[in-house]
C-alpha positions as CSV (number, residue, x, y, z in Angstrom):
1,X,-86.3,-11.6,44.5
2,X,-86.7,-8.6,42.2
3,X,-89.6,-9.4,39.6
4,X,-88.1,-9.7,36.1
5,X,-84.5,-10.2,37.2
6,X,-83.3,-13.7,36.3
7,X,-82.2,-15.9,39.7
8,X,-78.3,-15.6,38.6
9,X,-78.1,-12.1,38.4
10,X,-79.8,-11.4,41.4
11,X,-78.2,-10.2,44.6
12,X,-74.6,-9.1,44.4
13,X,-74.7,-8.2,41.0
14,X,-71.8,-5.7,39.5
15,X,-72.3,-2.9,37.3
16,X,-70.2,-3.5,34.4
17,X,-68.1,-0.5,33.7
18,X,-67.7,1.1,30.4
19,X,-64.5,0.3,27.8
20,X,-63.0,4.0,27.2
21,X,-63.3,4.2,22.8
22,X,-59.5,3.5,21.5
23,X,-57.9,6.8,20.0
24,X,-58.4,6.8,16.0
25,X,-55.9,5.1,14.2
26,X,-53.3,8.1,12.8
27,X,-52.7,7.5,9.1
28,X,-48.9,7.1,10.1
29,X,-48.4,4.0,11.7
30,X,-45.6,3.4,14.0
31,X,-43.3,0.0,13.2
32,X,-44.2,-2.8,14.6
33,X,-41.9,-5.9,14.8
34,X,-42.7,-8.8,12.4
35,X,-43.8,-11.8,13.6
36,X,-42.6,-15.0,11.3
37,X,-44.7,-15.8,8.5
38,X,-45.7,-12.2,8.4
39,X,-45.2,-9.3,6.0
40,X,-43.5,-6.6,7.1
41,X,-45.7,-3.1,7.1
42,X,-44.0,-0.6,5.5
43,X,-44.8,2.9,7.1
44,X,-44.5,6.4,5.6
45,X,-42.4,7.6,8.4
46,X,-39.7,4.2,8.0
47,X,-39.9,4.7,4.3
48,X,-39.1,8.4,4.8
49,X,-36.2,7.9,7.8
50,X,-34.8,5.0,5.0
51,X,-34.2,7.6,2.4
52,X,-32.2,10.3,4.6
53,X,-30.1,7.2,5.8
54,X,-29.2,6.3,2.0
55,X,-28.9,10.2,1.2
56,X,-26.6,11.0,3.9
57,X,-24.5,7.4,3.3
58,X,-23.8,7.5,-0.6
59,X,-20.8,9.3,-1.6
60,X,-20.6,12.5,-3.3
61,X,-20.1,12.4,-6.8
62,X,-17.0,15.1,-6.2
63,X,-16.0,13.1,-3.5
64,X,-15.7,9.6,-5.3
65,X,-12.5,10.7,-7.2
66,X,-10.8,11.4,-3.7
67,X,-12.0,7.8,-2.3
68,X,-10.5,6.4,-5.5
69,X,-7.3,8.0,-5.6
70,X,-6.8,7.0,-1.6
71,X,-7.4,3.5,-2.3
72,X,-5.0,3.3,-5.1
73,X,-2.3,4.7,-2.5
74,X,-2.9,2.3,-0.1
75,X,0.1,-0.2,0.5
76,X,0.9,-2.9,2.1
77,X,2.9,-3.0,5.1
78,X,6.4,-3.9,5.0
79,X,7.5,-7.0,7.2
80,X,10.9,-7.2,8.6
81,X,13.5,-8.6,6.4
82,X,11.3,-7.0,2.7
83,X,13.6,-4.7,0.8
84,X,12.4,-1.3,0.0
85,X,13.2,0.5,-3.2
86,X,13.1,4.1,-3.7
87,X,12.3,6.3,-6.4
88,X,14.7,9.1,-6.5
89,X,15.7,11.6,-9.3
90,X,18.1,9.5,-11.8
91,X,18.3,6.4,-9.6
92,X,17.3,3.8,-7.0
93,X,18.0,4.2,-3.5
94,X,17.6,0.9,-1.2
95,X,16.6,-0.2,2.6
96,X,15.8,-2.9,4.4
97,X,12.7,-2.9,6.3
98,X,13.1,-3.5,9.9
99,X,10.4,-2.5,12.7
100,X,8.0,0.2,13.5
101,X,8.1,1.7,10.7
102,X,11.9,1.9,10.2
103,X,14.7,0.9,7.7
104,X,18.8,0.2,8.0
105,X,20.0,1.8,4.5
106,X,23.4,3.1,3.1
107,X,23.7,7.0,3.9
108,X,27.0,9.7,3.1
109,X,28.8,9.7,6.8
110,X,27.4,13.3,7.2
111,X,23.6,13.4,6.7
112,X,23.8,17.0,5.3
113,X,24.5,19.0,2.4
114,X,23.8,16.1,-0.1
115,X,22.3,13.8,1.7
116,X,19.1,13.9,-0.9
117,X,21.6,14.6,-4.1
118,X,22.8,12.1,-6.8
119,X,26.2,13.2,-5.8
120,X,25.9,11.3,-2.7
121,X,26.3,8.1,-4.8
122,X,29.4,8.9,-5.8
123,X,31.6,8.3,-1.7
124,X,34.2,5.9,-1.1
125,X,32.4,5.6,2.4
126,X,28.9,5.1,3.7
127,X,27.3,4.8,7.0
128,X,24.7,2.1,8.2
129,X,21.8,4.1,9.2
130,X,19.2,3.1,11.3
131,X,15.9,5.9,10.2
132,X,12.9,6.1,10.1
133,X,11.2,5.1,6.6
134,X,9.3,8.9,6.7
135,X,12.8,10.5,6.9
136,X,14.8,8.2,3.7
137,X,11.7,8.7,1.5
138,X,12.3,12.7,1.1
139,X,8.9,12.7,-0.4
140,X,9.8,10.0,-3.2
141,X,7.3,7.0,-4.3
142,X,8.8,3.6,-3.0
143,X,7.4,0.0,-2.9
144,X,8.7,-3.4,-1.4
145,X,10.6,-4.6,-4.3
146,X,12.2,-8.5,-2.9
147,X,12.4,-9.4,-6.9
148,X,15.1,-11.5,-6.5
149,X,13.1,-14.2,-4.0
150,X,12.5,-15.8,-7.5
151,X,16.2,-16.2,-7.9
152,X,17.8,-16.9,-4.3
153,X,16.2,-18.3,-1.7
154,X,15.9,-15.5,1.2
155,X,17.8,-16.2,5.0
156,X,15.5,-17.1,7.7
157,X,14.1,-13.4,8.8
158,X,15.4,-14.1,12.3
159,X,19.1,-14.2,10.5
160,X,18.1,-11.1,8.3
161,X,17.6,-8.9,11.4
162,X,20.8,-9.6,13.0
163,X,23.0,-9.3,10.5
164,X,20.9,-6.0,9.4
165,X,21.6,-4.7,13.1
166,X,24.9,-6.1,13.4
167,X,25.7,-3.5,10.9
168,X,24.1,-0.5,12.4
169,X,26.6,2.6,12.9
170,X,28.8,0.9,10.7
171,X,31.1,2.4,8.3
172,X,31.3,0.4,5.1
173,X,33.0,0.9,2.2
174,X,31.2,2.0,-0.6
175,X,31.2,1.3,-4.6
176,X,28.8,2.5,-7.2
177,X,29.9,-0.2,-9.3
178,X,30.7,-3.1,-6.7
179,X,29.0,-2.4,-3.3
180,X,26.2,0.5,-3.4
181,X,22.7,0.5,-1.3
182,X,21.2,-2.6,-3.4
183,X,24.6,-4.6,-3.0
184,X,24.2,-4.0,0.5
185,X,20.2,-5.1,1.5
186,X,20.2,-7.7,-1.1
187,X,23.5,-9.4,0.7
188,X,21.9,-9.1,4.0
189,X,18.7,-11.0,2.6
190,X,20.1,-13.4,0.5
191,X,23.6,-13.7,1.5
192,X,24.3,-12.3,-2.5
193,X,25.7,-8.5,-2.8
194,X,24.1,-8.0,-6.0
195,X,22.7,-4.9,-8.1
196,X,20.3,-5.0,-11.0
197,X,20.4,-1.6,-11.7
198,X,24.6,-1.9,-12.2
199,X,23.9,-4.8,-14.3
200,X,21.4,-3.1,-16.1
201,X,23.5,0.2,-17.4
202,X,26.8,-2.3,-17.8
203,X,24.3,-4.2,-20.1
204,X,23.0,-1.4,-22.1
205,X,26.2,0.4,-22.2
206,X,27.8,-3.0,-23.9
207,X,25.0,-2.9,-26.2
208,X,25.2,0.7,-27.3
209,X,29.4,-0.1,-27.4
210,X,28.1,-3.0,-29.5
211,X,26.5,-0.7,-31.5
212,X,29.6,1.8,-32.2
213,X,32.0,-0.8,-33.1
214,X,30.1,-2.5,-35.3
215,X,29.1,0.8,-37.4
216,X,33.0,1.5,-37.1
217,X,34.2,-1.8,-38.4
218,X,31.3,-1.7,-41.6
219,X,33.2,1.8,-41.7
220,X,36.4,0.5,-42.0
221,X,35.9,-2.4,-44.2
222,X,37.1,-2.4,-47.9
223,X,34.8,-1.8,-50.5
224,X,34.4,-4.4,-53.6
225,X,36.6,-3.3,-56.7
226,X,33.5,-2.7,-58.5
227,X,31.9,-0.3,-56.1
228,X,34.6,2.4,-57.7
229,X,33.0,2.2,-61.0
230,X,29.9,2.4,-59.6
231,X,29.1,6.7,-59.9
């Protein structure tokens, strides 16, 4: 026994080898996950990464006009048996939605020289036509327009799409004033060959003939004796 060496140290004793010093702490902290009931450290490098995320993410202010205007033009998607109605130049054109993206409609038997004219309207003859919304529109607005569901009850959609395709290839004939494009799709969906916009001009013309007669008959009426003495 070594003098001045306690008993338990004695003998096999191990040298006890030095800790290597832990790096200095850098002033920018990586994150470290939060543990419950702790506060989260907010570093300079997250804070910084944080910021080009909600640079890069907000819109433009140029570019929040365009983002408006293509939500505006979104539309719902048609469902078989929903009547279409489109916009054209002096009038209404009509289809009824069927599939994919495709409508049966009233077309001239040649889909030529004035297929996309008003003077189209005016044949004794149509055609079922089985296209492809795309190719009716001709670059006119449209929406689904069943405004008369309030009126007649609509045919089961399963009894919609075969009378619609029953009709495909078909030549019809055709009457601006008593079977035209909205006669036609609102017959197959309600079972009623019906056009408001007939209705409406036959109403407005009656009116303005209204109009006429009545400013003839004051016209036409006798005056009162005393009305000649009256200058």
């Amino acid at each position: 026994m070594t003098p001045g060496v306690p008993a338990e140290s004695s003998g096999s004793q191990a040298l006890v080898p030095l800790q290597p010093k832990p790096p200095p702490q850098s002033t920018v902290q990586q994150s470290q996950p939060v543990q419950q009931g702790e506060k989260p450290i907010i570093t300079l490098e997250s804070a910084v990464n944080q910021k080009r995320v909600e640079l890069k993410s907000a819109p433009k202010p140029e570019s929040k006009g365009k983002l408006e205007k293509q939500a505006d033009e979104i539309k719902p998607r048609p469902r078989p048996g929903d009547l279409i109605e489109i916009f054209r130049i002096g009038y209404e054109h009509w289809a009824i939605y069927v599939e994919d993206d495709c409508v049966v409609h009233l077309a001239p038997p040649t889909e030529g020289i004035g297929a996309r004219s008003i003077t189209s309207i005016f044949s004794n003859r149509a055609v079922v036509k089985y296209s492809r919304l795309e190719d009716v529109l001709h670059g006119c607005s449209w929406k689904i327009s069943n405004k008369l569901d309030g009126t007649y009850l609509p045919l089961p959609v399963e009894k919609i799409m075969q009378r619609t395709r029953n009709m495909v290839n078909k030549i019809v004939q055709y009457s601006l004033m008593e079977g035209n494009c909205e006669h036609f799709v609102n017959d197959l969906r309600y079972g009623v060959p019906r056009s408001q916009q007939v209705e409406h001009v036959l109403m407005e013309g009656a009116r303005a003939a209204g109009v006429v007669i009545s400013a003839v008959v004051d016209g036409i009426k006798p005056k009162p004796e005393g009305a000649l003495f009256a200058s």
